[in-house]
N, C-alpha and C positions, 0 to 999 in steps of 0.2 A: 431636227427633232432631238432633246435632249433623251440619252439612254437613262430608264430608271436605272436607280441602287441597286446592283449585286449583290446577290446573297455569297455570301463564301465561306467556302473549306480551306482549310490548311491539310494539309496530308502530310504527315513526320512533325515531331512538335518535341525537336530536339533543340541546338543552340538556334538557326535561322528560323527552323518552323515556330516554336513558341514564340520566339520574339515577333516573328512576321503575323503571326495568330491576334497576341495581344495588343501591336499596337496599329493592324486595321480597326479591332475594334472601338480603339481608342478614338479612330479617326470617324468613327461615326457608323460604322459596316455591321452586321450581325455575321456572326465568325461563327463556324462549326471547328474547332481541332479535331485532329484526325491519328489515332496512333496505333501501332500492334499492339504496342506494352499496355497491358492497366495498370501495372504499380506508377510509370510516369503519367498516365492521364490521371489513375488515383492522387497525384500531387500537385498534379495543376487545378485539379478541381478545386483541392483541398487548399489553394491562394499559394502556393511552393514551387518555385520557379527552381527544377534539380539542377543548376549551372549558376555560378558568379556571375553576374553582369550587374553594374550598375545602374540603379532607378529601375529596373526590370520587376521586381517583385512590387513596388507601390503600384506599378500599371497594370499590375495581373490583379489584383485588390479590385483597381478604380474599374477595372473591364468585368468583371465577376460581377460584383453589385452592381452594373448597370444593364445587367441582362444578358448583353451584347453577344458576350461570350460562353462559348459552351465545349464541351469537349464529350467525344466518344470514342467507341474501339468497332464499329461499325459503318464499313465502307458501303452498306444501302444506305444509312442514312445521311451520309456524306452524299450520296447521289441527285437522295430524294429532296435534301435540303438547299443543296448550292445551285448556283448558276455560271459561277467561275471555281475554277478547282487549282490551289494554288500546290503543286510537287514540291516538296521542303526535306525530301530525305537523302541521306547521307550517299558518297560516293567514293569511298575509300579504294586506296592504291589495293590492288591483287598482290594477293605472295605470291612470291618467289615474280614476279611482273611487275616494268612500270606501269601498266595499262590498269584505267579505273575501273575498279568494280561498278557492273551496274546492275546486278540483283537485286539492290532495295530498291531504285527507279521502275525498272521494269514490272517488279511485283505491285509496288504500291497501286502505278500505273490502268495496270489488268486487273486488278481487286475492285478499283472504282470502275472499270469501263463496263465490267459485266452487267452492271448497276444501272447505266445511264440510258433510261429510256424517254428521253428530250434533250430539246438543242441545248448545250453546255458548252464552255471552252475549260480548256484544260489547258496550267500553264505552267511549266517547266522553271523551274527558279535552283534547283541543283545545277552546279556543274559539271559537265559530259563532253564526253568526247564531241567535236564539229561530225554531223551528221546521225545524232543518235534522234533528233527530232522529229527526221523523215521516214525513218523506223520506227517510232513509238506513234507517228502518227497513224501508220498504216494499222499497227496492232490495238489502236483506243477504236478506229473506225471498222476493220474487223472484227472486235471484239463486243462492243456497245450496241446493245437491243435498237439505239438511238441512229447506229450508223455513219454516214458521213453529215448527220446532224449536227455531231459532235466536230470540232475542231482542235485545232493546240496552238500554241504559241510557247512563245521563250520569251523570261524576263529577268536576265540573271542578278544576282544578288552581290553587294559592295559592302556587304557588314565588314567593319572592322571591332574584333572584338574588345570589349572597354568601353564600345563608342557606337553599340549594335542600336538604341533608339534614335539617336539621333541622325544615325543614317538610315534610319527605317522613318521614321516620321519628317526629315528634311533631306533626301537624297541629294547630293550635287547632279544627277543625272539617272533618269530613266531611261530602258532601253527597252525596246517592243519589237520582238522579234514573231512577225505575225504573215499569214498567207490570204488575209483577207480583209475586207474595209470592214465586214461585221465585227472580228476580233477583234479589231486595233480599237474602234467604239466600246466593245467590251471592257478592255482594257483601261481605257481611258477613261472610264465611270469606274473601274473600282477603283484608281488614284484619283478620281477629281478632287478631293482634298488636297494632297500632297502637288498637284497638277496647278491648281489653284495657287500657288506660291512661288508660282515663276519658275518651279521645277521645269528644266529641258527635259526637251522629250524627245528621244530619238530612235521612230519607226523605220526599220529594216527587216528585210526577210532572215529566215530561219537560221541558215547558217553561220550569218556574221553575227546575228545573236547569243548564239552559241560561243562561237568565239571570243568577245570581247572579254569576257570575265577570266579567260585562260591567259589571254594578250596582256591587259594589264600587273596580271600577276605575275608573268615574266619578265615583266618590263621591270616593274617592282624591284622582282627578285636578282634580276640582273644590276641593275642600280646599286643596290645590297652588294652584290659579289666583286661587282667595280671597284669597291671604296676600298673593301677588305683586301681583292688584289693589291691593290696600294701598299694596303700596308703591310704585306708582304714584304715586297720591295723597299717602304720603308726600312724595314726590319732589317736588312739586308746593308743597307745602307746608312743609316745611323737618323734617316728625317726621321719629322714627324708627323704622322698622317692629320691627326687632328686640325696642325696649320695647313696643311695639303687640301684638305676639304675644307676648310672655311672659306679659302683662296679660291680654290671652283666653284663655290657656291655663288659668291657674286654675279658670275656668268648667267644671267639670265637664259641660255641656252640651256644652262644645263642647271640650277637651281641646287639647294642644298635641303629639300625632303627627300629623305632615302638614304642621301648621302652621308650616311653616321655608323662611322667604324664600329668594330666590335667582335661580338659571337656568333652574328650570323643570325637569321632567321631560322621561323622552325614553324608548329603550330598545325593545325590541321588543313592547311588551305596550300600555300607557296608550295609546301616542297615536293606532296603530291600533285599538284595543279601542272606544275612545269615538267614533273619527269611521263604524266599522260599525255601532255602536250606532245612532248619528244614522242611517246612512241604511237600514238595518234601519227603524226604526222609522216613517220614512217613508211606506217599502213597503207598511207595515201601516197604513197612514193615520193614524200618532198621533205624527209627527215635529214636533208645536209642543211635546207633551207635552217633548222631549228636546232643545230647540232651542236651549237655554242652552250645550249643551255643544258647542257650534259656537264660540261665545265665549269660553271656558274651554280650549280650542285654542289658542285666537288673542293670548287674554292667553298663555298658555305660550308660543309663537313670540315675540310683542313681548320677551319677558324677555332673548331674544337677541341683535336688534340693539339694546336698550338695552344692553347687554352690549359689544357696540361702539361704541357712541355715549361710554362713559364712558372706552373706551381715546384717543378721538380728542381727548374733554374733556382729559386731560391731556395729551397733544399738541402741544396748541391749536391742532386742527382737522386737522392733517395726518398721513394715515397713509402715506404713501408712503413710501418705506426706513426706518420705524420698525422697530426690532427686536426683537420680542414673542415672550418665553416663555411659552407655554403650559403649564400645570404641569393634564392629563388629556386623557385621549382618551376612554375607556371613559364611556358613560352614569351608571354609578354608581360606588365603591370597590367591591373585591373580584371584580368581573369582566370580562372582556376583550371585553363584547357592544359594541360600535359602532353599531349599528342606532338611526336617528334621537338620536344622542346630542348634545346641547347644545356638547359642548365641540369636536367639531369641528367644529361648525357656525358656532360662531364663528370658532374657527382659519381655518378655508376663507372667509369672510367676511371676517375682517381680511386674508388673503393676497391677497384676490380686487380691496382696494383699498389694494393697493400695499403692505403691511407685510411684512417678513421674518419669519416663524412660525418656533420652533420647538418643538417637541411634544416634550412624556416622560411615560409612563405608565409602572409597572410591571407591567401584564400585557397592556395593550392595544397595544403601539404597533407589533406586527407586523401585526394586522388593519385599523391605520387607516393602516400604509404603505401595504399592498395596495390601500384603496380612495382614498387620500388622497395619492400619491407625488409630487403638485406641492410638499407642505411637506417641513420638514427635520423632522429628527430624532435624541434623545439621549437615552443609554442612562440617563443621572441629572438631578437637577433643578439642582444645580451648573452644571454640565457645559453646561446649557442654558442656564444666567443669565448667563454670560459675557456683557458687553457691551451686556445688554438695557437696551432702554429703559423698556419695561414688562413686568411680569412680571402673568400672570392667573393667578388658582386656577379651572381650571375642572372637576374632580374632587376631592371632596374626599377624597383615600386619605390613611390614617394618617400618614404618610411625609412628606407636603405640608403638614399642619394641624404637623408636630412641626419643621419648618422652625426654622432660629433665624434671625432676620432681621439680625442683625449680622451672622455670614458670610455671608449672601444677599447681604448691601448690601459687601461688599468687591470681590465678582465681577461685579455690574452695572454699568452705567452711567449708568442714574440710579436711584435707588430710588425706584421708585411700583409700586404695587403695587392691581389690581383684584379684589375678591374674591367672584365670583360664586357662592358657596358660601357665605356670613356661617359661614365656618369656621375664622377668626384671630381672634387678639384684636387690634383695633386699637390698643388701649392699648399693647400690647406693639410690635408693627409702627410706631408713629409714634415712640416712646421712641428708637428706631433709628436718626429720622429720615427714614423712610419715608412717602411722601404716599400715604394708603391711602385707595381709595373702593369700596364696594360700595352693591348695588340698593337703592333704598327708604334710604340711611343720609345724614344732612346733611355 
């Protein structure tokens, strides 16, 4: 018997939850969002998507005029309305702790359960510690008028962000972390769209659901610290990593996604993701098992001040009124997240010993005024090479790799150029006259 269409909420309608809100609706579902804030639900109503992502605001348009979509500040009516209750809120590392915050989970959680007087699934799409399901399950069925009517599952989330619809609307893989055959059927009707497209789909119980989403981003992130270890060693020794990774890449064992020297990752997902891992696993007594990725941190941090160390190399040693272009703010191209991102960490770094920064992003550079307003900052990348001494690529956005380095070298004042991204061609950049060094390169 085929399960009707689920009604759904979204609960947090931040980067995963709006985009997970807008584009079930898209895929045919009537969607409740669900938020504490009403200035962000007041802007989602109002068709204003508050986060960069690309195609994201046409599909909050096309889901608003078709009805589908709706948003409140009202966790009854989030109760009264759904039949599947999708968790989309944040889980940020603890000060002064690796360990993740789980206060907005657990609140959201309890907020909707008091609510729920009928059978409901409720289903986990934050990333959490392995075991916080079995716990959140006892307190939704505790807590809910509804009882053990109610259930939970895990469905965790692969947004990468730049590319958050396309992994929301064609996932490479589904995962159902579920403790019953009615769930997994629940589940499986609110993706039958996506399900429908030859999407895999792979149902396991709670725990390992939990997990996968922590697993791969270690993996990730260790792949990242591998290449950068390299070039390390490169450095050390005069190779160069670039042909080091091309060379590995071949090896279909070990492939060349991930595999791209640089700054290092950053962003709101990896670097927290991996050090709760770590001490998750601790808790559980098997933190030697995962103890690598303490060091695979650490290489990712080092990628940093080496990162300043090569602006001071060309220098010769002094960063004091140096005046450095900084060409990114945002963690990655395509979006405006700031959270642990590499390039202002160096910007704030070089400013903090004595150099004059200036910063230009094209979507970030209002959220890294806000937390960063000791630098300066320019609306283009011109605009900011005026005068510079060194100019760094610390974002690699389309806009900056397509740079022509003859009028880049008109506007500055000296041409050197650091490229913490291995996203220029050197050949092209020295031809200029430009003195080009990036990580791992002789």
């Amino acid at each position: 018997m085929t399960t009707p269409s689920p009604r759904l909420t979204v609960i947090g309608t931040g980067y995963l939850g709006a985009t997970h809100a807008i584009c079930m609706a898209i895929l045919g579902f009537d969607v409740l969002g669900v938020d504490v804030d009403p200035v962000k639900i007041e802007r989602l109503r109002s068709g204003e998507v508050p986060f960069f992502e690309p195609g994201l605001p046409e599909l909050l348009a096309k889901a608003l005029d078709s009805g589908r979509l709706r948003f409140t500040t009202s966790s009854e009516e989030a109760a009264e309305f759904g039949d599947v209750h999708f968790i989309c809120v944040g889980t940020p590392q603890q000060k002064d702790s690796y360990a993740a915050d789980l206060t907005y989970v657990d609140s959201a959680v309890e907020s909707l359960a008091r609510h729920l007087r009928r059978r409901a699934l409720v289903v986990g799409k934050s990333t959490v510690p392995v075991g916080t399901a079995a716990r959140l399950t006892e307190l939704v069925q505790r807590v809910a008028p509804a009882g053990t009517d109610v259930e939970l599952a895990w469905n965790p989330e692969f947004l990468r962000e730049g590319y958050a619809v396309e992994d929301t609307l064609r996932p490479d893989r589904l995962v159902f972390g579920t403790g019953s055959e009615w769930a997994e059927q629940q589940l499986r009707a609110a993706f039958a769209p996506v399900i429908a497209q030859d999407t895999p789909v792979v149902v396991t119980d709670l725990p390992t659901a939990e997990l996968v989403k922590v697993a791969a981003n270690s993996f990730l992130a260790t792949k990242i610290s591998y290449i950068n270890a390299m070039a390390e060693v490169c450095e050390a020794t005069g190779a160069d990593v670039t042909g080091l990774a091309t060379a590995l890449a071949y090896d279909d064992r070990i492939g060349g996604r991930f595999l791209k020297p640089g700054l290092g990752f950053g962003g709101g997902c990896l670097p927290k993701d991996i050090r709760a891992f770590t001490h998750r696993a601790e808790e559980l007594g098997v933190g030697q098992a995962v103890a690598f990725l303490r060091e695979v941190d650490g290489i990712n941090q080092r990628r940093r001040a080496r990162t300043v160390d090569l602006v001071r190399e060309l220098t010769g040693g002094e960063l004091s009124g140096v005046r450095v272009t900084a060409l990114g703010a945002a963690f990655k191209p395509n979006s405006d997240d700031i959270r642990d991102a590499p390039a202002l960490d160096v910007a704030r770094s070089l400013h903090r010993s004595g150099a004059h920064v200036t910063v230009v992003d094209p979507a970030a550079t209002e959220n890294a005024r806000r937390a960063f307003p000791e630098l300066d900052y320019a609306t283009d990348a011109m605009t900011a090479a005026v005068g510079a001494d060194v100019v760094l690529l610390l974002t690699e956005w389309t806009q900056f790799r397509e740079i022509d380095p003859h009028a880049m070298g008109e506007v500055v004042g000296r041409r050197r150029i650091v490229d913490g991204r291995h996203a220029l061609d050197p050949a092209q950049w020295r031809a200029a006259d430009w003195e080009y060094r990036a990580l791992g390169r002789p």
